[in-house]
Structures are given as C-alpha cells and as structure tokens.
C-alpha positions in Angstrom: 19.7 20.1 -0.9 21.0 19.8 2.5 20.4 17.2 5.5 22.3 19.3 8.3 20.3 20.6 10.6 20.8 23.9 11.9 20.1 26.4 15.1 16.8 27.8 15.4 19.4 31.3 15.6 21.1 30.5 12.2 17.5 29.8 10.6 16.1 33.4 12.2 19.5 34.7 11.0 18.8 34.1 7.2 15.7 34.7 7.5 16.0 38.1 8.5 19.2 38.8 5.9 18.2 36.8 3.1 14.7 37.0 3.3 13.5 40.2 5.1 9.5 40.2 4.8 8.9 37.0 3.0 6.4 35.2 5.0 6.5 31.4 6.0 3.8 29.2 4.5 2.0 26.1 5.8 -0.4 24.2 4.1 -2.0 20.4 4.6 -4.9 18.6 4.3 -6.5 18.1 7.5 -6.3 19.4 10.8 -6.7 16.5 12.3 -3.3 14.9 11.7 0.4 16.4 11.7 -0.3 20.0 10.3 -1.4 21.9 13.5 2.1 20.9 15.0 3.7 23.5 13.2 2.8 26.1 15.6 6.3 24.7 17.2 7.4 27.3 14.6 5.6 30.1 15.8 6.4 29.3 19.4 10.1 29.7 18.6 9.6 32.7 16.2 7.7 34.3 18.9 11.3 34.1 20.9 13.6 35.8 18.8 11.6 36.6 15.7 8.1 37.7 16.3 7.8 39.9 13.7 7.9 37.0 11.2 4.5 36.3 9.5 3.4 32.8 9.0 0.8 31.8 6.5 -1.1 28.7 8.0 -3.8 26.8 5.7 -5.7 24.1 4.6 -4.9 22.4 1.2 -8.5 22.3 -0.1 -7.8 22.2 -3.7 -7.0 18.8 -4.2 -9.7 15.7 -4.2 -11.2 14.7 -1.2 -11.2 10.7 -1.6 -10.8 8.1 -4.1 -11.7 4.6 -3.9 -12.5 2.1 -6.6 -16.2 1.8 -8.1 -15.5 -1.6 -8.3 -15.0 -2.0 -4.4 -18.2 -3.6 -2.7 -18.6 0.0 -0.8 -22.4 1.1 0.3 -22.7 4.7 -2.3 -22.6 7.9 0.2 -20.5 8.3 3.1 -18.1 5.3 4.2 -15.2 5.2 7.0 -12.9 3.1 6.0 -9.6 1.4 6.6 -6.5 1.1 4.5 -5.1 -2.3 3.1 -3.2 -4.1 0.4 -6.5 -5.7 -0.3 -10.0 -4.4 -1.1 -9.2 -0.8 -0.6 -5.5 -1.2 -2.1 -6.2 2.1 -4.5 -7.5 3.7 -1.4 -6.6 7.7 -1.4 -7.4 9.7 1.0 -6.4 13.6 1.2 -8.7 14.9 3.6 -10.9 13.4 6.1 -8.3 10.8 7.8 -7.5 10.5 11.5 -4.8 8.4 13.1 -5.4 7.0 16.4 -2.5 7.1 19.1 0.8 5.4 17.9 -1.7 5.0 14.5 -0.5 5.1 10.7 -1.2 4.9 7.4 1.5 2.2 7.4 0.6 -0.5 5.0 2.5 -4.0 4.9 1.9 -5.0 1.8 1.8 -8.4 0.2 5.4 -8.0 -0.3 6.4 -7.3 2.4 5.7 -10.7 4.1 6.8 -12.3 1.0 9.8 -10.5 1.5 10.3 -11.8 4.9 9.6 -15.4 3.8 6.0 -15.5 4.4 4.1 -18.8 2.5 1.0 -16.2 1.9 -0.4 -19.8 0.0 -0.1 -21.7 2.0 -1.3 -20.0 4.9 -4.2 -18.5 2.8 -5.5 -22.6 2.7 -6.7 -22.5 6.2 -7.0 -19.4 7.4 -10.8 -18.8 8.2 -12.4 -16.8 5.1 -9.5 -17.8 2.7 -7.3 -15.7 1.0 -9.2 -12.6 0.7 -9.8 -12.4 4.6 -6.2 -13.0 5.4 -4.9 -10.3 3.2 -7.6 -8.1 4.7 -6.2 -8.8 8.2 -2.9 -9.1 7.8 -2.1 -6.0 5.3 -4.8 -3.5 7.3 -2.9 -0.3 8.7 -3.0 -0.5 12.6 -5.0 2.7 14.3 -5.8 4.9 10.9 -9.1 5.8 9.1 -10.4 7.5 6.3 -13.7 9.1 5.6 -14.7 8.1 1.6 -17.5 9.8 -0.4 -18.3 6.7 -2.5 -19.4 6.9 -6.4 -19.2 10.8 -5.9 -16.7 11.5 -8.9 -14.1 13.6 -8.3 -14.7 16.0 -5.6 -12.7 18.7 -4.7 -12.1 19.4 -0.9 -13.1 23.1 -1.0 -16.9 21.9 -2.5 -17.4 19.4 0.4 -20.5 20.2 2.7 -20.0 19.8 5.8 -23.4 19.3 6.5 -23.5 16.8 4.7 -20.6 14.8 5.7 -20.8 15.9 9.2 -22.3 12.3 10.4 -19.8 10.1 9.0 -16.6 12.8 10.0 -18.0 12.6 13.6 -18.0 8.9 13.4 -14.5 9.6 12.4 -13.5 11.7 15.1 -14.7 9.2 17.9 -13.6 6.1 16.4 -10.0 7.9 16.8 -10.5 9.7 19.7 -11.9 6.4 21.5 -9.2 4.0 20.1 -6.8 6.4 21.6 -8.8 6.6 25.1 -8.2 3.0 25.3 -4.6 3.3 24.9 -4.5 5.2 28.1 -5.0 4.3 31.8 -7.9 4.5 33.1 -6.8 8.1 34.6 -5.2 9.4 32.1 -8.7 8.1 29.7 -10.7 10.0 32.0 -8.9 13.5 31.9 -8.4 12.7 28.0 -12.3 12.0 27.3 -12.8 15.6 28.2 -10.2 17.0 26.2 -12.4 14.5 23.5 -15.4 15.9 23.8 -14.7 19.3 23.6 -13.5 18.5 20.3 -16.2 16.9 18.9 -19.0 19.7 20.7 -16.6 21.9 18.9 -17.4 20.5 14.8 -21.2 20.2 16.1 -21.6 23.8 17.0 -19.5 24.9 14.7 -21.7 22.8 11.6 -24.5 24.2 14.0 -23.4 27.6 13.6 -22.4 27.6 10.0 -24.7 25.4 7.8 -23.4 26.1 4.6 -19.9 25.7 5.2 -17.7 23.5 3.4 -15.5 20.7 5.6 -12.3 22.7 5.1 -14.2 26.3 6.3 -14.3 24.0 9.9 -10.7 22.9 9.2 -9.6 26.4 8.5 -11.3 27.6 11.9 -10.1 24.6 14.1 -6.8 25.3 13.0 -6.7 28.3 14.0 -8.4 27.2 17.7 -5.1 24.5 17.5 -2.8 26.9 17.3 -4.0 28.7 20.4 -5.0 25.8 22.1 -0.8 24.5 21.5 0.6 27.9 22.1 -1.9 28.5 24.9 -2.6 32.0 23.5 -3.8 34.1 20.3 -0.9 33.7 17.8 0.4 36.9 16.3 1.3 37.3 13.0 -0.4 34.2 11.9 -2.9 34.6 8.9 -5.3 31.7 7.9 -5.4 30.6 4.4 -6.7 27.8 2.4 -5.1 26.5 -0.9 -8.1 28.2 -2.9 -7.8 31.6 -1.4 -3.7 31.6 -2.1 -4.1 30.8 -5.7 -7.2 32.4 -6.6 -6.2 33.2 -10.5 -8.0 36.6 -12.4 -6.7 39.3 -13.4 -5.8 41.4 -10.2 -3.8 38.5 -9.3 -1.9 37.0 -12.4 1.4 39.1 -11.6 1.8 37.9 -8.1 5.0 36.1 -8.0 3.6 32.2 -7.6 2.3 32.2 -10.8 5.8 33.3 -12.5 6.3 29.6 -13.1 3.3 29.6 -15.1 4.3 33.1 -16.9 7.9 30.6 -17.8 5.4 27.8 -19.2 3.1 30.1 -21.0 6.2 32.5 -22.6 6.7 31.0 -26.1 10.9 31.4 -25.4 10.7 29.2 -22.8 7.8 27.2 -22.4 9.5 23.9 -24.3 12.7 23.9 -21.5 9.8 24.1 -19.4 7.7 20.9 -20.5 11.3 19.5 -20.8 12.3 20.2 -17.3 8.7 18.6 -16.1 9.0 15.3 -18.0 12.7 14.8 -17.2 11.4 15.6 -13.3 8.9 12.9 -13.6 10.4 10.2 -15.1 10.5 6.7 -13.7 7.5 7.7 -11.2 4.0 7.2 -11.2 4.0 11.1 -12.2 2.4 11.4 -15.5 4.6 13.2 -18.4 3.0 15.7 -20.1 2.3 13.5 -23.3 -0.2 11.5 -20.8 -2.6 13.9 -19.9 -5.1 15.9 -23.4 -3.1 17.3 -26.5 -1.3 20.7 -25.5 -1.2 20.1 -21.4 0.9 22.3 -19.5 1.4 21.1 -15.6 -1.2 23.3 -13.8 -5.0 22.8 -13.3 -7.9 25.2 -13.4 -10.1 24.5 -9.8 -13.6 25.5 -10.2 -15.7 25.3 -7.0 -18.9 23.7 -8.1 -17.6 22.3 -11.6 -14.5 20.9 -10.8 -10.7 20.5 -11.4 -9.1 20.2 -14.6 -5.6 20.5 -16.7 -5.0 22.9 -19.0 -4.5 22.1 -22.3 -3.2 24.7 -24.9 -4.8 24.2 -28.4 -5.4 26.4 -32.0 -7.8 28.8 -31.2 -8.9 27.5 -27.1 -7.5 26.7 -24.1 -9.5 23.7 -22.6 -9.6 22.8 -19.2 -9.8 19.0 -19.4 -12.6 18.7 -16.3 -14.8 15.3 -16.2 -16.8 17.9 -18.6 -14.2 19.6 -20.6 -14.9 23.5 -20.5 -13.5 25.2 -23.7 -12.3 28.9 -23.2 -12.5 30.4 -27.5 -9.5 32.8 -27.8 -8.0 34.1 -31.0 -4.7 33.2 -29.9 -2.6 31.4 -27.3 -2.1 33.3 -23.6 1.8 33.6 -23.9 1.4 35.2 -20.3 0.0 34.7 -16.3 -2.1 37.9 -17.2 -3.3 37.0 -20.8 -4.3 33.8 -19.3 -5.7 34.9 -16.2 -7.9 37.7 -18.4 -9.2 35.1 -20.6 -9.7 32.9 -17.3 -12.0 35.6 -15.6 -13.6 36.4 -18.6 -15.1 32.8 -18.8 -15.1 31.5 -15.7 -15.7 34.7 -13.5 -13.3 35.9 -10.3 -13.4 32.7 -8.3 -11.7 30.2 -9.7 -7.9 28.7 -8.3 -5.2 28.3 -10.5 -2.2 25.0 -8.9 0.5 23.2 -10.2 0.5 19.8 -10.7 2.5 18.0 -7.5 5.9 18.6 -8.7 4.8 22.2 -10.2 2.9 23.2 -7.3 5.8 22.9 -4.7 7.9 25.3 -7.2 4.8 27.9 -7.0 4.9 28.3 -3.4 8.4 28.6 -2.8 8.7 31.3 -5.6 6.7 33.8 -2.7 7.3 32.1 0.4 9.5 30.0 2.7 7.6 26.5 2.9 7.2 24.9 5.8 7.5 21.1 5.7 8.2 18.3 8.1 10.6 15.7 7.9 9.5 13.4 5.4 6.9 15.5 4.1 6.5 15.7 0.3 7.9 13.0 -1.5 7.8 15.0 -4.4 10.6 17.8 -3.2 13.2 16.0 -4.7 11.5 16.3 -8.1 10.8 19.4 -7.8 14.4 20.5 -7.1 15.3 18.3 -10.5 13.2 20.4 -12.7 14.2 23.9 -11.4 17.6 22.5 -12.1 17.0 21.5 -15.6 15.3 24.5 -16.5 18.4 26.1 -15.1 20.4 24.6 -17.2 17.9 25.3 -20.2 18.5 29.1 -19.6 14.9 29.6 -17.0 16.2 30.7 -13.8 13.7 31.7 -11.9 14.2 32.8 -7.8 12.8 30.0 -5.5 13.1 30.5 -1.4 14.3 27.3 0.3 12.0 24.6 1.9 12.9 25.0 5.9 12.1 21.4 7.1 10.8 20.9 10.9 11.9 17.1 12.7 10.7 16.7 16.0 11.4 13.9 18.4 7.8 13.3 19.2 8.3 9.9 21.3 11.7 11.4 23.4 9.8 14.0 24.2 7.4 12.2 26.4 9.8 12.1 29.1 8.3 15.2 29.7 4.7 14.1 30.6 3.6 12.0 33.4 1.5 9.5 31.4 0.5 5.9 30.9 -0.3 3.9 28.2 -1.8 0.4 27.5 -0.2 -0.9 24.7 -2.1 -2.4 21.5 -0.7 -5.7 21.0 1.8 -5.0 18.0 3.6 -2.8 20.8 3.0 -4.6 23.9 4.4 -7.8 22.3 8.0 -5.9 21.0 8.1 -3.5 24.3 7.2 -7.2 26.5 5.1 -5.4 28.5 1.0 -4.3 27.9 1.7 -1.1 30.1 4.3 1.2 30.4 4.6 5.0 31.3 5.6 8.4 29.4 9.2 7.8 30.4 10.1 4.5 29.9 8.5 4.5 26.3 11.0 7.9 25.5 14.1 5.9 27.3 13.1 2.6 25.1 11.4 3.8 21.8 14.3 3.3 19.6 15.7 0.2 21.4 12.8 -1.4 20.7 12.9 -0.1 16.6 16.2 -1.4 16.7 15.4 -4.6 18.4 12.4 -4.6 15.9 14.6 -4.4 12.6 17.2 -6.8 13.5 14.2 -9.4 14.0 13.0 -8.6 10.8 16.5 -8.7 9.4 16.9 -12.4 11.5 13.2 -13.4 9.6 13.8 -12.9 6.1 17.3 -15.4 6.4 15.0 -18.4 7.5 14.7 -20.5 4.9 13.2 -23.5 6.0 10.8 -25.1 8.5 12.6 -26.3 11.4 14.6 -23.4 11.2 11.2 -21.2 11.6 9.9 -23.1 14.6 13.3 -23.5 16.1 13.7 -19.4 15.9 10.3 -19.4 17.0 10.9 -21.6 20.2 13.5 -19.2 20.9 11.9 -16.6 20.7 8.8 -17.4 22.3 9.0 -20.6 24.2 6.1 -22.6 24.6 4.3 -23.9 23.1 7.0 -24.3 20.2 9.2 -26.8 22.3 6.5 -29.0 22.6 5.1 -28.4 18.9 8.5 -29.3 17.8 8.5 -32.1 19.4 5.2 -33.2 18.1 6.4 -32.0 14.4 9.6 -34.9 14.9 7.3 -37.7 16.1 4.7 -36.8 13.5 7.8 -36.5 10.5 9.0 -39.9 11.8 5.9 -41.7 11.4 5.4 -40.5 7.9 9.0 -41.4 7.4 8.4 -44.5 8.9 5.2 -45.5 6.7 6.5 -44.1 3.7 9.4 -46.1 3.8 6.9 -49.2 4.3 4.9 -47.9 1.4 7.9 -47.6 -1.1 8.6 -51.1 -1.6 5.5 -52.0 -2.2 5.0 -48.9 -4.4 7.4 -49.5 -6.3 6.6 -53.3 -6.6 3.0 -51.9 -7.7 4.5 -49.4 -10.8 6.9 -52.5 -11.7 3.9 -54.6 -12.1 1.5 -52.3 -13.9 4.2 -51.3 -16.1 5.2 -55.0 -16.6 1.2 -55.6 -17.5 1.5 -52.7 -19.9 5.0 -54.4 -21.9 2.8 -57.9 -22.1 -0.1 -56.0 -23.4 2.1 -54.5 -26.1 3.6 -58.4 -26.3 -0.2 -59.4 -27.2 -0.7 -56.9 -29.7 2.3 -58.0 -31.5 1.4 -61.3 -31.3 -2.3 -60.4 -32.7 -0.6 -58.7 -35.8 1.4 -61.9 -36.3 -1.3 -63.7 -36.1 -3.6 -62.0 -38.7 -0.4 -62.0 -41.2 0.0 -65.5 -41.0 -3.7 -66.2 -41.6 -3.8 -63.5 -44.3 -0.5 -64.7 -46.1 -0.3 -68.8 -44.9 -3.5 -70.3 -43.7 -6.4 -68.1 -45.9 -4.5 -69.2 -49.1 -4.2 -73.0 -48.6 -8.2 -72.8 -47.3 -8.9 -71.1 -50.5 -6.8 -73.1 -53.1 -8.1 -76.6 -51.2 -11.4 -74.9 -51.4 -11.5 -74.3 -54.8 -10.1 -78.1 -55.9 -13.2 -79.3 -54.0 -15.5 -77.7 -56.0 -13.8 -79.0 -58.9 -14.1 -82.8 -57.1 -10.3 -83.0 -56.0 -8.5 -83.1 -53.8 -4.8 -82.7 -52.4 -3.1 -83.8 -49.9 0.1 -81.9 -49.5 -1.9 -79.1 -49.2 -4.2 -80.3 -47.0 -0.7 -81.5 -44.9 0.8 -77.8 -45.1 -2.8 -76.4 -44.0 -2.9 -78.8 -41.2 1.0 -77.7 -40.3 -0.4 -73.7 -40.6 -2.9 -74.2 -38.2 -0.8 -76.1 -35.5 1.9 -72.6 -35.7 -2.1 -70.8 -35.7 -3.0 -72.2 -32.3 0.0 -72.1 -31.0 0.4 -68.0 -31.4 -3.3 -68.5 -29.9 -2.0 -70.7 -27.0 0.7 -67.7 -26.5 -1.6 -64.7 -26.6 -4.0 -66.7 -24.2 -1.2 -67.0 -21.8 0.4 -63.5 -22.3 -3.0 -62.1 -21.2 -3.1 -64.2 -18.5 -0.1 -63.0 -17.3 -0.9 -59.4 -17.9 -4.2 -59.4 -16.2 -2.4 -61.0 -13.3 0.3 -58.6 -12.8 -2.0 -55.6 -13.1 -4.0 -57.4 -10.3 -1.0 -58.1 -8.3 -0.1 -54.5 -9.2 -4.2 -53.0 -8.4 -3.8 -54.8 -4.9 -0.2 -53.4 -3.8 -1.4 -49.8 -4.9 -4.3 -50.5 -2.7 -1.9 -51.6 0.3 0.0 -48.4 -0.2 -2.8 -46.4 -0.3 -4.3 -48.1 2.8 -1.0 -47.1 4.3 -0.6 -43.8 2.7 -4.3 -42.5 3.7 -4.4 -44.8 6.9 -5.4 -43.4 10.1 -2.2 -43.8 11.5 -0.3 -41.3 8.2 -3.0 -39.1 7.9 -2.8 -38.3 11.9 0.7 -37.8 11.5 -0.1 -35.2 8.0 -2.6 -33.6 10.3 0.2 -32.6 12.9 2.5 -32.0 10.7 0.6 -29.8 8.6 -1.3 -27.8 11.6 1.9 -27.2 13.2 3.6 -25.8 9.3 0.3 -23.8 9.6 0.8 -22.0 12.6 4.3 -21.5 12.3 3.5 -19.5 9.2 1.2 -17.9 10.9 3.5 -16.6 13.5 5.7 -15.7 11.4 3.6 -13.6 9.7 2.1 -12.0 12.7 5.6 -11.5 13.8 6.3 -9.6 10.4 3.4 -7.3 11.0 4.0 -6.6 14.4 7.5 -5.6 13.7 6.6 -3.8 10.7 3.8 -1.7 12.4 6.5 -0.4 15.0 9.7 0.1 13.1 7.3 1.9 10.4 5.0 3.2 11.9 6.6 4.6 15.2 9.6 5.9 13.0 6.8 7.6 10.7 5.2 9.2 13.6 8.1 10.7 15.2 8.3 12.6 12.6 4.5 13.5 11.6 2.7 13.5 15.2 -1.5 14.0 15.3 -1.8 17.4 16.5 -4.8 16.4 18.9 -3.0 13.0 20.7 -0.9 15.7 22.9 -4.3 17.4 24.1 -5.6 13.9 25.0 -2.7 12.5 26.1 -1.5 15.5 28.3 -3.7 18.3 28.6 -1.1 20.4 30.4 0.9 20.0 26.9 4.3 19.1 28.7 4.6 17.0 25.9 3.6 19.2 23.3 6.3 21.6 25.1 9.1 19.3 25.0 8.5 18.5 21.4 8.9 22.3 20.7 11.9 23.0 22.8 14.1 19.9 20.9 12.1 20.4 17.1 15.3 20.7 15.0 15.3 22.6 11.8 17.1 22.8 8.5 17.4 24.4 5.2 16.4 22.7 1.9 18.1 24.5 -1.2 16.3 24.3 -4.3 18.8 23.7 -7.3 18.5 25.6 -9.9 17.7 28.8 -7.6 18.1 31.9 -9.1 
C-alpha cells in the first residue's frame, strides 16, 4: 500500500507497460453525490492516454435503504435525515443527496461527551427533553436520504422508478434548494436554472421510460454528467451497472472476476480461503463466515425480483440464504466458477448477478480491472489487501491490479470561480463572516479547519464551570461578562445563605438525633421498669395477697412493697421526664429544619439557584453548539474535499471553472494490493 502520490505521467506510464488493455472501472451508488467527478480521469486520460477505456457504473446490487421497523416512520416512501438518535441504524446506499458544504457527518453522542458535554444535564431543560436534543444536536448538517420503509430488503437494481419518482424529486429539490440558498442572490438565480434542468431531466426521463428501475436513470444521468463535466461526448467510456458486470451463467463463469470465487469453490484451496476472509474481518463489524447459514462462502447470489442471498455450500444443495431461502439440488458440491455458474443457470435462469461480500467484492474487481476510488473511499480496502495477503501466504496467489486513488482539492480549487456564498451558521460563525466569495473561502478553508480543531482540542481540557464561561467570554464576549458576573453574585448569595442555614442545620440534626438517644433512654427505662415489677413489686403484691386471703397479714412485706413502689414511680417520674425532653428537642429540632428550609427554599436562594442554574444551562448549551459547529466543519469540509457532489459545480458555476480547477490539481496514486501475484 502506498500514500505517495504520483504524476498523472508516471500513472499513464504503468498503465500502458504494466497494464496494456486493462480497462479502469468506476462504480458507486448514486449519481447524485461524488461518483460523476471521476470524469477528472477521463479528462486527463483524454491528454496523453485516450486510448484508455474506462468502465463507469452504478453499484445497483446492493440494498437500497435500511431503517428500523421500530422507528415511528409513515410505511412507503420517507426522506429522511441522519442522526445519532431515531434514525441512528439509518443506511442509506442509494437515493441520498448532500446539499452544498453538506455531509453525512454525524456527531454522535460521544462526541460531545467527549468534548465535556453534560448531555444530562442539558437534556433537563432543553424544550422536548432528551429525545429532541439528541435529535437536534446529533442531525448531519445539509444531507438526506430517500427510505422505502417496511419494504424488506430491496435491492437497488428492482427499485421502480415510477414508483419512487415523487419522494426522489422531493429529494432532489430539497438539495438543490438548500444549496440555492447558500448562494447570492445572483449566483441563486443562474444556479436555479442549472436546477431545474436537472430535475425536467428525471421527469422526462421517468416520462419516457416507465418501467425503468431508479438506477436505469442513474446509469443514463451519468452518462449526461460526464458530458455535461467534460463539456463533450466522452470516448472510450462504457456504461455499466454492478448487475450487468457480474452477471453469473455459464458464458460468463471463466471471466477473470470470478477467479476468486473458482479459489473459494476449489477443494485445495477453499479453507486458506475462508481463513484469509475471517482473519480479514476480524475485530470489525464484518461478519466471519461462522455468522452467516452452515457452509457460507463470502459471495451472494442477486436475483432481480426475488432477492439477494449468501451462498451456502451443503451435502447434496447449494442454498442461497434469501429472506426465502432458494435450494439449488446437485449431486455434488460445484468445486468450480463454471460448475457453479451451470448449476446457477440451470435453476435460476441467465439473469441473475453473482458479488462478493464487501471485503471479497473489492478483490473481484481488481482481478479484471484497475479500480478507481477516491480518497477515502472504501473503508474496506485495507481488508481486502489483508486477505489477499494471507491467502498468499497460504499458497493462493492470485493476480490483482492496483487500486489507483483520485484526491482532489475541491475547496482550493474555488479560486477559480467567481462566486459567492451565504454561509449556514456552523460556517459563518467559524469563518466570522455570513458571506464570503469563491476566493477567500479557497485562501481560508484550512485556516479555519485548523482554527476549528484547536478549539475543539482547547474544549475537551475544560473541566469545570467557570472555566467554560470564562473560555466562553473570551471567545464570544457578551453576554458572558455579564452572565459571569450574575453567576458570582448569584454563587455568593447561596454561599451567603447556606452558610446562615448551616448552624442552624446542624443545630436541627443535633437535636433530632439527641431526641432519637432519649427515646432509646425511655425504652431502656420501660424494660427496667417491667423487670422490676415482674421480679420485685408482682411478687410482694402476690405473697401479701395470698396472706390476706388466709386473714393475715405482714408488715415487712407490706414495708418492702411500699419501698418497691417508691423506686416504681420514680423510673415513672424519669421516663415522664425523658419524654418530655425528647418531644422537646425534636420540636426545637422540627422548628430549626423549618427555618432552614425557609432559608434554603426562600425567595431570596431559590432566585439565586434560578440564576445559577439558567446560566450552567446555557453555558452547556454553548458549548455544545460550539462542539457541533466545529465538528460539522473540520468533518465535514475535510470529508468533502475529498468526495465533492458532482452536481454543486453545475449550480455553483455553470461555466465549470471550478470543476476545471479541481481537474487540473486532482492528484493520483497507486494502491498495491499485498499479496499480488
């Protein structure tokens, strides 16, 4: 793997010695975000290698959306945002749009923890609670996706685009509008008509095609992109989807992306194989192979109309494990593409796509072609390069092209362009100003980001309260001086009254607890008393008794019961006093509790709490808004450089200076894949 980037010569150079007539492949999801952009490629082939063929296409072989059931979604067609809240498991492959300086940047919950944010205590008094701070707080800034709600899992290739076309329009404008609006009002006006030619485009062509599926318009729009970018016809450019490439039967089992396949199927190799995937996978969310039905190999049968599902090996079938599992009867295992791919057509007929799993499916393309990715494209490359590394090392080599990897400088290249932008409010507030042109955002882009991450940096080392709204006087003047000055006069007046309470608090716990040791004095007395009745007084009374029924008496008894009775009513004497004495300290100590608590929840302290607390309040606040301003730009600007919308340079310069620059200063390098044979 290598991070160098190279000339655009060097690249042509290999690619005419090294790899004379392999064509370049680019695939993604939707044309609507950072795919079309790769017609910088072509531009610069068309200099010095024009005779290169580029395969360009839509990844339609994957789900469309998935979203909770349990999510309070209306069933049908949604548009959605993205947060770390009710649409946390959000995924979105397809139908997404970004909005200009827009991203599918999240900041999570833990993030603002993170960065010392008292989520809790906020979360008290924000309007709508907890639930409606996370929603507004953790919401990615400027992005959309379109969700087909309680409709299982869809594959992109089976979506009707007749039937989705209401919601994707309302997609379309929502990001074409919320773009518009970051734009003067010139600049809005000469981008509203690159707008609606975009959007007549998807009606006429759903107009024209009524049976096509969503990624039949995205294959045709991408095609109109390139030549709307390049500002001609393309040559040597051939449309694809993900579908078409892998279509799997028998005519096209030998073709060299499915050798990897061949290499799982082959008895001699197919354990280093499932060894090379699990080691790949580990310590991801990336299932092992043991996760998925008895007998799975990494790859997936894709059936328009029934589904997508793994293939499991078993005695005597090969299932594809599909929300309806569809069992293909065979007398013995496929040890091959072709034995596989014959029992596959058999079945299941011409039509059906054969992919690799994520990690699997990278290895696939790069066996016949050089794949195109951006800069931080495919977080899964890395992976991928482990497990042809490991099966390398397991005695399967097998050939893989290198990755070439495409990094623009998407927001330095608007010093080309003569336009002006009104800043959303995450941007204005870390640029300090709301507007600013083309230029002076490409001189002061990654100032700001810097500026951006030291504050976040500065954030996360507050630890304490004053120290948050003396950083935030700084940093914002008023009205922080004045709040802290309110905060002092409002801590000294609870310092103030406390410090009045104490005494008498404390006065008040002496006195119930003394009330609680007499109590306990009166008991002991009690039991006294009832021994010295039981074993002194009862037994005089009852031997005096007894000589009076006999007619006598005795008068040394009758002394010692007279003396028993004294020591009797004395230990009354003494309980009547201790609970006296008890019931007058626990009065003493009711009335001092009720003197503290007329100080403690007096007008005078709870005005003071009420300042205190309002001010801790919005300090929190601020610094959470803080956070997520300067999370949205460091992120999400960073991210964007890197993965521009295609469509923001037609609306944001329709003479595509912009698009221009970002083509003349797109650097490009190789990415080896270990294990290459």
């Amino acid at each position: 793997m290598s991070d160098h980037h190279v000339s655009f010569d060097s690249i042509v150079s290999r690619l005419r010695s090294d790899f004379p007539g392999v064509k370049l492949l680019a695939l993604g999801q939707t044309v609507y975000w950072d795919e079309p952009v790769k017609a910088v490629l072509r531009m610069a082939l068309d200099g010095v290698y024009p005779e290169a063929e580029m395969v360009v296409g839509i990844h339609d072989a994957d789900y469309f959306s998935k979203v909770s059931a349990s999510r309070n979604l209306p069933d049908g067609w949604v548009v959605v945002p993205h947060s770390d809240g009710a649409t946390r498991d959000l995924w979105v492959a397809t139908g997404e749009i970004s909005s200009l300086f827009g991203s599918e940047t999240v900041p999570g919950r833990d993030v603002f923890t993170s960065h010392g944010v008292q989520f809790d205590r906020i979360s008290r008094d924000f309007p709508g609670g907890r639930d409606a701070l996370v929603e507004s707080a953790t919401e990615a800034w400027g992005w959309r996706g379109l969700v087909h709600v309680n409709a299982e899992n869809e594959i992109a290739c089976c979506i009707s685009l007749k039937d989705a076309l209401p919601r994707f329009l309302e997609l379309l404008e929502w990001g074409f509008r919320h773009t518009l609006d970051s734009l003067s009002e010139a600049d809005s006006a000469r981008g509203q008509v690159a707008a609606d030619e975009l959007l007549d485009e998807v009606a006429e062509y759903a107009a024209a095609n009524p049976d096509a599926s969503i990624t039949d318009m995205f294959r045709d729009f991408l095609h109109k992109s390139y030549v709307r970018l390049l500002d001609r016809e393309p040559n040597n450019l051939t449309l694809a989807s993900m579908t078409g490439l892998f279509t799997f039967n028998k005519s096209t089992a030998a073709l060299p992306r499915f050798r990897l396949l061949d290499a799982f199927l082959n008895p001699a190799t197919r354990q280093a194989c499932q060894d090379a995937y699990d080691l790949a996978v580990e310590n991801s969310d990336i299932y092992t192979l043991d996760k998925f039905c008895d007998g799975a190999i990494p790859f997936d049968l894709v059936m328009p109309g029934v589904g997508r599902g793994t293939i499991c090996l078993r005695a005597g079938s090969v299932i594809v494990d599909a929300d309806e599992p569809i069992v293909l009867s065979t007398n013995e295992f496929p040890t091959s593409a072709a034995e596989l791919a014959a029992l596959v057509e058999a079945k299941l007929g011409v039509g059906v796509a054969l992919v690799g799993k994520a990690i699997p499916l990278v290895l696939m393309m790069a066996s016949e072609f050089v794949f195109v990715l951006h800069e931080q494209a495919s977080v899964y490359v890395p992976r991928c390069e482990k497990m042809a590394s490991v099966m390398k090392e397991r005695g399967v080599t097998l050939p893989f092209y290198p990755i070439l990897r495409i990094k623009y400088h998407t927001w330095d290249s608007l010093s080309a362009c003569e336009s002006t932008f009104n800043l959303p409010g995450h941007m204005a507030t870390a640029f300090r100003q709301g507007e600013i042109t083309s230029k002076e955002l490409a001189d002061s882009w990654q100032v700001v980001v810097a500026d951006q991450t030291r504050l976040l940096e500065h954030i996360a080392r507050i630890a304490d309260i004053d120290s948050l709204l003396t950083f935030l006087a700084a940093q914002h003047g008023n009205p922080w001086p004045e709040r802290i000055i309110s905060y002092i006069a409002a801590s000294a007046t609870v310092r103030e009254l406390s410090l009045k309470a104490e005494p008498l608090k404390a006065e008040s716990v002496r006195l119930r607890d003394l009330s609680h040791e007499i109590k306990a004095q009166v008991q002991a007395l009690e039991a006294e008393k009832g021994v010295h009745f039981r074993t002194l007084v009862k037994p005089l009374k009852d031997e005096l008794e007894s000589l009076s029924l006999d007619g006598k008496t005795d008068a040394d008894l009758a002394a010692k019961l007279t003396e028993q009775e004294k020591v009797r009513a004395e230990l009354e004497d003494q309980i009547r006093h201790k609970r006296e004495e008890a019931h007058a300290a626990q009065n003493r100590s009711q009335d001092l509790k009720r003197v503290v608590q007329s100080i403690e929840k007096g007008d005078e302290m709870m005005a003071a709490r009420g300042v205190i607390n309002t001010i801790e309040y919005e300090a929190e606040l601020a610094r959470l808004w803080l956070v997520r301003d300067a999370v949205l730009v460091t992120k999400g600007l960073e991210y964007t450089d890197h993965r521009p919308s295609a469509w923001w340079f037609l609306l944001v310069d329709p003479e595509l200076k912009w698009f221009n620059r970002v083509a003349e200063t797109a650097e490009y390098r190789w990415e080896e894949i270990e294990g290459n044979g």
